[in-house]
Every structure is written in C-alpha cells, then in structure tokens.
N, C-alpha and C positions, 0 to 999 in steps of 0.2 A: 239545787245542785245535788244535795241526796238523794231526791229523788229521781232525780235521771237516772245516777250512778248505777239503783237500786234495778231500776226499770229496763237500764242496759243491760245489767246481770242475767236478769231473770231472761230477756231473749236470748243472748248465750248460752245459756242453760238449757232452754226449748232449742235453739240449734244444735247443741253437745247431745242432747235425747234424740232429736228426728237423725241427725248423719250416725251414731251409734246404735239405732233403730235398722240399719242397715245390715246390720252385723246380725243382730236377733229374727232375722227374716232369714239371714243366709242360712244359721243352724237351724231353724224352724223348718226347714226344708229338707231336713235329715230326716225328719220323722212325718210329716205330713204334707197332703200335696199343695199346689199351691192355691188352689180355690178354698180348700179346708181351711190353712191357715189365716186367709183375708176375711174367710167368711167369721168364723170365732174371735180374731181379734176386733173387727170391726164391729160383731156385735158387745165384746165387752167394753171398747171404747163410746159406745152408746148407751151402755147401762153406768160407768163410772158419772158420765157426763149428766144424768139426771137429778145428784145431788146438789151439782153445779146450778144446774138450772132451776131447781125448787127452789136454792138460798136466794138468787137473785129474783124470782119471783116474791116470795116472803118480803124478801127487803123494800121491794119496790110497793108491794100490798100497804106496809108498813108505813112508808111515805107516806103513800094516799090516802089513807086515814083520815078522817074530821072533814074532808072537803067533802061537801054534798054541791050537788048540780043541780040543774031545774028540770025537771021533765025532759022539756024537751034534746036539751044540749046530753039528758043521761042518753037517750031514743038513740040520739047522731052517733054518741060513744060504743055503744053499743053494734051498730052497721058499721061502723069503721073497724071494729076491736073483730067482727065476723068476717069482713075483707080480707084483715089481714092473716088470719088463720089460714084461710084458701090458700092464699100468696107464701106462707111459710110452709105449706102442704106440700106446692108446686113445687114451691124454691127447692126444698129437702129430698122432692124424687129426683126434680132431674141432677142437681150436684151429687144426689146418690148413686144415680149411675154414670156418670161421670169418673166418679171415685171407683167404680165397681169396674168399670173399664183399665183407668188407668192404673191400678194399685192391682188389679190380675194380668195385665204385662209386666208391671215393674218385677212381681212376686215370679210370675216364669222365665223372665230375664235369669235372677240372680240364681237359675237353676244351672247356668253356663255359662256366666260371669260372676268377677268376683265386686266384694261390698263397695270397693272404695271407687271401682270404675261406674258401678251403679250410681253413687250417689253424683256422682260429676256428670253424667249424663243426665240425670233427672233434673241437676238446677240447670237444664239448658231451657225448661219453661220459663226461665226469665227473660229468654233474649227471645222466646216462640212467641212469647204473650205481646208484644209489642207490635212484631211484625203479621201478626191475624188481626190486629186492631186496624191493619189498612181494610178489611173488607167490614168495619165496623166505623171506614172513612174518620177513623184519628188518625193525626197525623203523625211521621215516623223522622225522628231527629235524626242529624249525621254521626252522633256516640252511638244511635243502637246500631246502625248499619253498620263503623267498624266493630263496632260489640257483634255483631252478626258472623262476618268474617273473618276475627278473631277465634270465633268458636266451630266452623265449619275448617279451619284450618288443625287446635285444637282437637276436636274430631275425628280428624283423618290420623294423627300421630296416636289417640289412643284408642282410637277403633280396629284402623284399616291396617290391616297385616302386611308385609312383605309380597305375599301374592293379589294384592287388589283387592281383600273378599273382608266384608265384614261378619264378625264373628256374631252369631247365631246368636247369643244373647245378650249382648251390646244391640242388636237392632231392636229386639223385645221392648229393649228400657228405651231404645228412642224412641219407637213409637208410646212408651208410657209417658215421654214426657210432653209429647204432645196433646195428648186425652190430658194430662192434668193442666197442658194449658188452656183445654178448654174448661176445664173444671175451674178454673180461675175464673175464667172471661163469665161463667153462667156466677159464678157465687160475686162478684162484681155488680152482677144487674140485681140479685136478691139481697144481696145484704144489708143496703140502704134501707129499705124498706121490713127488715122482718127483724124478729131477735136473731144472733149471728150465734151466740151459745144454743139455741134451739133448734135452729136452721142447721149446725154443724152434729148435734143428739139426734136431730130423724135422717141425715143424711148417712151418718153409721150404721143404723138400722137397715135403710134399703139397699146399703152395700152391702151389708150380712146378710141380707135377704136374698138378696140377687148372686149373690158368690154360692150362696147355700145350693141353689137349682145342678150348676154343672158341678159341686162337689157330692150329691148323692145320686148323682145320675154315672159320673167316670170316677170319684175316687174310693168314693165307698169305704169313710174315715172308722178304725178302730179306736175304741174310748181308750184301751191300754198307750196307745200312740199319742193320743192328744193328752194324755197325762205325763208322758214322758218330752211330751213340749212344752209342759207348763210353765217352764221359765222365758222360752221366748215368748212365748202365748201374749204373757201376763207384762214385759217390756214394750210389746212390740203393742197392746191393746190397750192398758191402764196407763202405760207412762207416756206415750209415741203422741196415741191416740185422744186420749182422758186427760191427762197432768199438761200435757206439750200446752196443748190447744188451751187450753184454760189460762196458763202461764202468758201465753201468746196474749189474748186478749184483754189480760191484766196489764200487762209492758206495754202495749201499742196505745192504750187511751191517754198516756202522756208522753207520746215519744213521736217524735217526727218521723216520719212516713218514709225517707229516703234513708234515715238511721238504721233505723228496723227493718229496712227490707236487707242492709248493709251487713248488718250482723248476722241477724237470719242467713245471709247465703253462706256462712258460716261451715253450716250444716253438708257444705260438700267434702269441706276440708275435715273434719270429723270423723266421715266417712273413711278417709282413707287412711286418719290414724289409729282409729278403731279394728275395723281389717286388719292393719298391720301387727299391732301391740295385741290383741284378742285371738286372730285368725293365725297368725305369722303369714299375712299375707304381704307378695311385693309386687311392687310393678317395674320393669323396665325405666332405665332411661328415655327413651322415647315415649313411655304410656305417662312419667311425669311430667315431660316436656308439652305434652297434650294438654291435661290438668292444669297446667301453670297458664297455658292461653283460654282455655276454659272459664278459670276461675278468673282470669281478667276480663272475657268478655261480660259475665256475668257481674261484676264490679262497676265494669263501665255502664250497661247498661241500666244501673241504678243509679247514678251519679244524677242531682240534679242540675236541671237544664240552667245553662247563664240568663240572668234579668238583665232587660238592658234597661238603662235608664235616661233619662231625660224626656 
C-alpha cells in the first residue's frame, strides 16, 4: 500500500512537470525560435539522461557478477546482446524523429496559442492512438469511439471560433498530437525488446540533431539569447525531459497500466493551471466547456475494458 501511494505520487509529479513544461516552452519562445529551443532542450534531456543510464547499467553489471557461462551459451549472448544494439540504434532514430516532428509543431503551435489549450490538445494522442490501431487491425471498443466523439465535439468548442475557422495554432498542436501518436505506436513496437531508458537517451539525441539542421539554416540562434532562456531551457530539458521520464519509469514498474496512464493525463489539467497561475492566462467559457469534454474523452478512453466472466 505504500508503495503504490509512493508510486502514484511520483506520476503526479511527472504529470505536474510535463503539463507545467508547457508554460516553460511558452516563454522559451520569447527569446528563441522554435527549432533552437527543441533542439537544446532535447539535447540536454539526453545528456542528463546518461547518468541514468550508466547507474542502471553498473547495477545490472553488478548482478551479473560470479555467473560464468560455457563458451558456447557466452558465443549466443554475445549475437543476441549485438542484435539488440541494432534494434535499440533503429528504435532510438526512428522515435527520434517522430519526437523531432511532433515536439516542432507542438513548439510552433504555442507560438499562437496559449499553454493550457496546448496541453488539452496534445493529450488528444490518447484517443488518436487507439483509433490508427485499426490499420494495425486491433480492435477499437465502444468507450474509445464515444471517447472519440466526445473530444471531436470538445474540440470544436475550444478550437473553432465564432466564424468556423480554426485558429492557426491550435491546428499546429493538432497535427502535434498526431506525430506523437505515432511516436507512441513506433516506441510500443521497440520498447519490449530494447532498454526503454536508452532507447528514450538516443532518441533525445536525434531530435537535437534533427531540430539543430532547420535551426542553423532559418534561425540562426545568438548565445546572448540562449542564455537569457536558460530557465526555460533547463525546465523544459533537465526536468520535462531528463527528471519526468526517469520518474515515469520508476512509478510504472509497479503500477497498473490503466492507473498510470490515468494520472498521467493529468498533465492536461496542469497545463491549464500553470497558464493561468504563471502566465495570467484565461480561457473563455466555452474554450473550458471544450477542455471539460476533452479531458473526459481522454479519461474514458483509458478506463479499463469490462471482463466477462463465466
């Protein structure tokens, strides 16, 4: 029981970081563009993330200790341990740009919308991720379908203006939430098989990488400016990035799966308090009334499915 308690905390915590992460992108955007600012935080969430990964390397070294093999069973360990490097090489570029995709619409979104609607659009990857599982022939429950139309209604109230037209960056972060549901559906097929801490430290990498190409070609970043973003920098890279993710993966290895995605979505409603309390940002009655179906389609869509029994 403590340890749940402990284990729920700490996703709370990673959700209070990613939906306040939203806020530290907004002013990150005062000073830097938005490829500059993906490309440096991502690569600093990839250099925090390497002490993470040596400790649990040591550790596991450490285990294995005293056991010796026989030749041949060492040969086979060895061709497996060479596999899967390949596999974690693969897995880390293409979720790399996956991330490099969706996290440089999300970042030119919030250059025209504000923190708390970003974040309520981004967790609409929960209800996106379901229904692209039909062209990967799983099959799609009747909670995600009203979780569907729940959020397509949701949607319209804090999207679609008075004239019909969606706002220029509200559609940025939609189409972000789509690349991160693919980003999901790729880190889904590699994570069984690779380290998911290693797999998440090269995939930072070739979003830094990949961000870095269109920020020294169009923004052509001053150091005096990326100094004077050093606070979002360093939220939006070490904590967002580095701390979240690490936290994340510590709370999930004893926490039910439909819990944890539960609190996690957390992270939209965060968003909008953060904005608000941080930014003095507000939204309409109608852009809350949106948010409120929003955040229930995303609720329902995580509920788990009824067993039948007998």
């Amino acid at each position: 029981m403590k340890h749940r308690s402990t284990n729920n905390f700490l996703l709370a915590l990673t959700a209070f970081i990613w939906g306040s992460a939203f806020v530290a992108q907004s002013v990150g955007m005062d000073y830097l563009g938005p490829f500059t600012f993906n490309s440096i935080r991502c690569l600093m969430g990839g250099i925090v993330l390497i002490p993470v990964l040596l400790f649990f390397k040591n550790k596991d070294k450490g285990e294995g200790e005293g056991e010796k093999e026989p030749g041949d069973r060492r040969q086979e360990h060895v061709t497996v341990e060479s596999k899967g490097r390949k596999t974690l090489v693969v897995g880390g570029i293409c979720c790399g740009l996956a991330l490099a995709v969706g996290s440089s619409l999300q970042q030119i979104g919030l250059v025209y919308t504000t923190a708390g609607k970003a974040g309520f659009i981004t967790a609409l990857y929960i209800v996106i991720v379901p229904v692209m599982g039909i062209f990967l022939r799983k099959r799609i429950g009747l909670k995600v379908w009203i979780g569907v139309a729940l959020a397509v209604v949701g949607m319209y109230f804090l999207c679609i203006t008075e004239g019909f037209s969606i706002a220029k960056g509200d559609f940025y972060v939609f189409l972000c939430a789509i690349a991160f549901s693919v980003h999901i559906l790729v880190i889904d097929y590699f994570s069984p098989k690779v380290d998911g801490v290693a797999l998440s430290c090269i995939q930072f990498f070739v979003c830094g990488l990949v961000c870095a190409v269109p920020m020294l070609v169009s923004e052509q970043p001053q150091i005096s400016r990326i100094l004077a973003a050093w606070l979002p920098l360093a939220y939006a890279g070490v904590l967002s990035c580095g701390v979240a993710y690490t936290l994340q993966v510590v709370a999930q290895k004893n926490t039910d799966p439909a819990v944890a995605s539960l609190i996690l979505s957390l992270e939209s409603v965060f968003s909008v308090l953060a904005g608000w309390v941080i930014l003095g940002e507000r939204l309409s009655a109608r852009e809350l009334f949106g948010c409120v179906l929003v955040f229930a389609a995303v609720i329902l869509a995580q509920l788990p499915e009824r067993r039948r029994t007998g």
